[in-house]
C-alpha positions in Angstrom: 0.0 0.0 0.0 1.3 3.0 -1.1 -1.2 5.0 -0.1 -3.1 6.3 3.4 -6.6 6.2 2.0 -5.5 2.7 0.1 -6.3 1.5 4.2 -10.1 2.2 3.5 -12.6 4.4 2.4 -11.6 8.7 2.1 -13.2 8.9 5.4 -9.8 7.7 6.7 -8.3 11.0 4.6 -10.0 13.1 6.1 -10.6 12.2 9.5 -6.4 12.4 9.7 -6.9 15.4 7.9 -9.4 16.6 10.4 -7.2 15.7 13.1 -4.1 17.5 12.4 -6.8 20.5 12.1 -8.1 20.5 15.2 -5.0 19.5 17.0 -2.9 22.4 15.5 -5.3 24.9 15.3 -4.4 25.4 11.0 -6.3 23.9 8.5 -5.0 20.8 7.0 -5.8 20.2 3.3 -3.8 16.3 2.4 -2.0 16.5 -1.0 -1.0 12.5 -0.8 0.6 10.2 1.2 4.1 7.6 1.4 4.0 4.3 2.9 7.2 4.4 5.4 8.7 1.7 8.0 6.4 1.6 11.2 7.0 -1.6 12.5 5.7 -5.1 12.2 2.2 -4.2 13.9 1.0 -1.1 12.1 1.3 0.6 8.8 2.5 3.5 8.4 2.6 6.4 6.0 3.7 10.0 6.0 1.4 12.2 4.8 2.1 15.8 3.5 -0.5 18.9 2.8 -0.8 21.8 0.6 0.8 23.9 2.9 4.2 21.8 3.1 3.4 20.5 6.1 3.9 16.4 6.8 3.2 13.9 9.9 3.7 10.6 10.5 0.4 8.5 10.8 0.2 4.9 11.8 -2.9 2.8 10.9 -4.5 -0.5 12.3 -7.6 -2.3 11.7 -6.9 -4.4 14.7 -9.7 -5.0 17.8 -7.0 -3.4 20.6 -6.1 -1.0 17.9 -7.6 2.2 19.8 -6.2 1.5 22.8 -2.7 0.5 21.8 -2.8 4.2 20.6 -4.1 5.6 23.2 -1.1 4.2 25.2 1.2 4.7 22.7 0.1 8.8 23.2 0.3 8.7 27.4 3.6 6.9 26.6 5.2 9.6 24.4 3.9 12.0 26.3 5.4 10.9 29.7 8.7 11.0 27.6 8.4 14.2 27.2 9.8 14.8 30.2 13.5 14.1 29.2 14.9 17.5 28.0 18.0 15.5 26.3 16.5 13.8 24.2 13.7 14.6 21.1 10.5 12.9 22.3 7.7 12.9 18.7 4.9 15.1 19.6 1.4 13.5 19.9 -0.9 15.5 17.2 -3.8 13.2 18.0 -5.4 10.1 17.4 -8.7 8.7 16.0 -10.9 6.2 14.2 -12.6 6.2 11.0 -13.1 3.7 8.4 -12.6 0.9 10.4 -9.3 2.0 11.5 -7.3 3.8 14.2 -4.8 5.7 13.4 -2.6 8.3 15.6 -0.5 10.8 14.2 2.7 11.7 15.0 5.1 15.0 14.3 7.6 13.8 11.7 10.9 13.6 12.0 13.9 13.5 10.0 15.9 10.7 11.7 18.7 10.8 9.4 21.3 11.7 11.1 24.7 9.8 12.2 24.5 7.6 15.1 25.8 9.1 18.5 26.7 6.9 21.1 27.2 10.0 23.4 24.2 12.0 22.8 22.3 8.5 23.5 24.1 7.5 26.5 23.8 11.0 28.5 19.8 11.1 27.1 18.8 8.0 28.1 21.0 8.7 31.8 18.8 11.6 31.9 15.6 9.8 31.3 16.5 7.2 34.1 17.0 10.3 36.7 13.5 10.7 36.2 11.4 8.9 39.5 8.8 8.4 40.8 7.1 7.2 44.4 6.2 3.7 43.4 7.1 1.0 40.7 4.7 1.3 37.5 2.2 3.4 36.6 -1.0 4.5 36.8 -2.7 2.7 34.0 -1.4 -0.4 31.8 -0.3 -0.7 27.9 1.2 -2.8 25.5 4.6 -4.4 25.3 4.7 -5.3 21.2 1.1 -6.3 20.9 0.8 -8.3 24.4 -0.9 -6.2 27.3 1.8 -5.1 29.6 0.4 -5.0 33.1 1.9 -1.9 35.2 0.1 -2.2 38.5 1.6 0.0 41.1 4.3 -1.7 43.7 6.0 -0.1 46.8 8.6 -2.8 46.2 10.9 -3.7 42.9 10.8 -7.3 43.3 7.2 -7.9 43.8 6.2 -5.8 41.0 8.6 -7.9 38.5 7.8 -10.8 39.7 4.2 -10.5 39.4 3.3 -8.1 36.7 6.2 -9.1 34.2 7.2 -12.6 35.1 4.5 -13.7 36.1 2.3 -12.2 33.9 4.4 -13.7 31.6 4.3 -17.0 32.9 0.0 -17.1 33.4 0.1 -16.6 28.9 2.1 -19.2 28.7 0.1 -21.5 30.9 -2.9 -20.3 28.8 -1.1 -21.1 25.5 0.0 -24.4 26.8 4.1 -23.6 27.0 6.3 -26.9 28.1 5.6 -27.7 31.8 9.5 -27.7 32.7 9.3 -23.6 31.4 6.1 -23.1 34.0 7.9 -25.1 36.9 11.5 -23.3 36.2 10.3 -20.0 36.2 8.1 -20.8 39.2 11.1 -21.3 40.8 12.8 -18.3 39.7 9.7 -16.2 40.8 10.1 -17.9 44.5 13.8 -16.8 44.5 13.8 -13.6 42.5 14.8 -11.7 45.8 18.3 -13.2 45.8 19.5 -10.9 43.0 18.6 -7.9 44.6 20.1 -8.7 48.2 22.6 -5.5 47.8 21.0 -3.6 45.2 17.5 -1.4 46.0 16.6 -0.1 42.2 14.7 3.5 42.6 11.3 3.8 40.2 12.9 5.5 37.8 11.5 6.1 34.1 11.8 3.8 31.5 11.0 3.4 27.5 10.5 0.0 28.3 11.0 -1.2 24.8 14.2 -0.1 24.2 15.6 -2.3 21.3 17.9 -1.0 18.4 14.8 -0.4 16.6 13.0 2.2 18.6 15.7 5.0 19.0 17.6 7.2 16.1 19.4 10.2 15.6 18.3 13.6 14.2 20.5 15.3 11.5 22.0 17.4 14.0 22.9 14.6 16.3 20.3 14.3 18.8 19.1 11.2 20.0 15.0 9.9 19.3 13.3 7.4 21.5 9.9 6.6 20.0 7.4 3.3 20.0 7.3 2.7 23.9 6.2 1.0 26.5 6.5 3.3 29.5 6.6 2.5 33.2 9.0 3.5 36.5 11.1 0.4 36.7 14.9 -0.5 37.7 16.8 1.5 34.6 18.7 -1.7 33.9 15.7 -3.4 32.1 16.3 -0.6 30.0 19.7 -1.3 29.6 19.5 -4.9 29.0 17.1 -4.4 26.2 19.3 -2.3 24.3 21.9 -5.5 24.2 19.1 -7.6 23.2 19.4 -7.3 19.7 22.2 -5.4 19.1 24.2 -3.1 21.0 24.6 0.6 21.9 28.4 0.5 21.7 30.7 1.1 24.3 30.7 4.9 23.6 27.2 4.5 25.0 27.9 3.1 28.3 30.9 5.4 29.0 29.0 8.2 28.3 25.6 7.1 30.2 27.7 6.2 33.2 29.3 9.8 33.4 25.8 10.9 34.6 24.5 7.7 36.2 26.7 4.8 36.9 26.0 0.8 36.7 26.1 -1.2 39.6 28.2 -4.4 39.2 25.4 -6.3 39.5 24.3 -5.5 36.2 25.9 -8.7 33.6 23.9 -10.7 35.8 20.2 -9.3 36.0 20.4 -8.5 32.0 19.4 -11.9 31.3 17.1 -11.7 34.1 15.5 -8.5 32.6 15.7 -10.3 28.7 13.8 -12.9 29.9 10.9 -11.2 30.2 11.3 -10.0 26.6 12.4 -13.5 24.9 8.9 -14.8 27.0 7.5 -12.4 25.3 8.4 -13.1 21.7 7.7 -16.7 22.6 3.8 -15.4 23.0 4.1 -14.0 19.9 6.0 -15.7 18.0 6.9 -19.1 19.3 9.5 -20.6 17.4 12.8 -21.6 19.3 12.2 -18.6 21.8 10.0 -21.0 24.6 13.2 -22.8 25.0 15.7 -20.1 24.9 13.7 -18.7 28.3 14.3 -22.0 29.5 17.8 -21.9 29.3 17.5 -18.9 30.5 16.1 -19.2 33.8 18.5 -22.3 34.4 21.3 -20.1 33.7 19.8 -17.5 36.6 18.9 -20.1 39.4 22.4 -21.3 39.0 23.7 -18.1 39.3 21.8 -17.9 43.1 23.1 -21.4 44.3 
């Protein structure tokens, strides 16, 4: 599809159209529109207007479409917060056609990778707290509901709103018995990597994979596509070695504002795990028992 109103009927046009209108206060008249990369999930297109004007707009037919959006916006906007970095603007969102869409301020995220700018932007966006682990309503991790009720304590809330969240989808999909019972066991331990180490709530994209950062042309860094809550900041970390890595550049430069504690090699495949359960739900494949060997690798680690 090459096209935004190729996703349905012109009501789709113009309810964008109408969007960008009443979100910006200037009239918006659409001169045509560019499919662009948006991910596996969505499509996505830029559209541009008569006055010169262009936004990014993601579409999606799909029954949690509207409120995958909706998070998406609280998300961003929550983001916001970090000065460092450039956070995209929510213009709005809305449904028409049989779609939701949301649209975006576009970006130009063609600039040349800066370890630096990352690594002191992303420190920055980790000194951001808050009184308890979570947040104050729940979104979407990929396409899986990501549960975010509110914890006093670190441990409890990953053990029961990521693992074990985790862990009651696989039951329900009907996941190997040895993966429910090890990471069971891991769940019943969990506190033994976090006997010197008390993580503050502290902001995270949540979602923080090679995919869902860039650069600006004039180096500054672009976090976009998350999955917010207050969480330890080395689940942010971890997911940024997941696939791929920052470079080292990134680590010297995010530990000049906030260092690592050396506990950290360790509870990155802690933190992964929740992600590689994750695309097991999704995806299946050889990921069910690459969390398996995961968790072995982890109790081990506490014997």
């Amino acid at each position: 599809m090459n096209r935004l109103d190729s996703a349905g009927p012109d009501a789709i046009t113009a309810a964008v159209a109408q969007c960008i209108t009443d979100h910006t206060a200037s009239a918006f008249e659409p001169t045509g529109s560019q499919a662009c990369s948006g991910g596996s999930i969505n499509q996505a297109q830029r559209v541009t207007g008569t006055d010169g004007r262009s936004f990014f707009v993601k579409l999606n037919r799909g029954a949690m479409a509207e409120a995958m959006f909706a998070a998406e916006a609280r998300g961003l906007e929550e983001l916001a917060r970090c000065e460092r970095m450039k956070i995209p603007a929510v213009i709005g969102t809305g449904r028409a056609g049989g779609a939701c869409f949301i649209v975006l301020e576009e970006l130009d995220l063609g600039g040349r990778r800066d370890g630096v700018a990352l690594g002191h932007g992303v420190a920055d966006m980790h000194m951001k707290t808050a009184a308890r682990f979570g947040l104050d309503h729940d979104n979407y991790i990929g396409s899986t509901p990501q549960s975010n009720r509110q914890h006093e304590d670190w441990v409890s809330f990953y053990r029961d709103e990521r693992l074990g969240f985790q862990r009651g989808l696989a039951r329900e999909r009907g996941a190997a018995h040895s993966l429910i019972q090890a990471l069971e066991s891991l769940e019943a331990n969990l506190g033994g990597f976090f006997s010197d180490y008390r993580p503050e709530p502290s902001l995270l994209h949540g979602d923080l994979w090679s995919g869902n950062w860039g650069f600006q042309s004039d180096g500054t860094a672009v976090l976009f596509d998350p999955a917010v809550y207050y969480g330890d900041p080395e689940a942010d970390l971890a997911m940024m070695e997941l696939f791929g890595h920052p470079g080292q550049d990134f680590f010297d430069a995010y530990e000049e504002m906030r260092p690592v504690d050396t506990g950290y090699p360790v509870r990155k495949t802690l933190y992964n795990l929740y992600h590689i359960l994750n695309h097991d739900h999704l995806f299946g494949g050889g990921y069910g028992s690459q969390a398996e060997r995961m968790i072995r690798q982890l109790l081990a680690e506490l014997r």
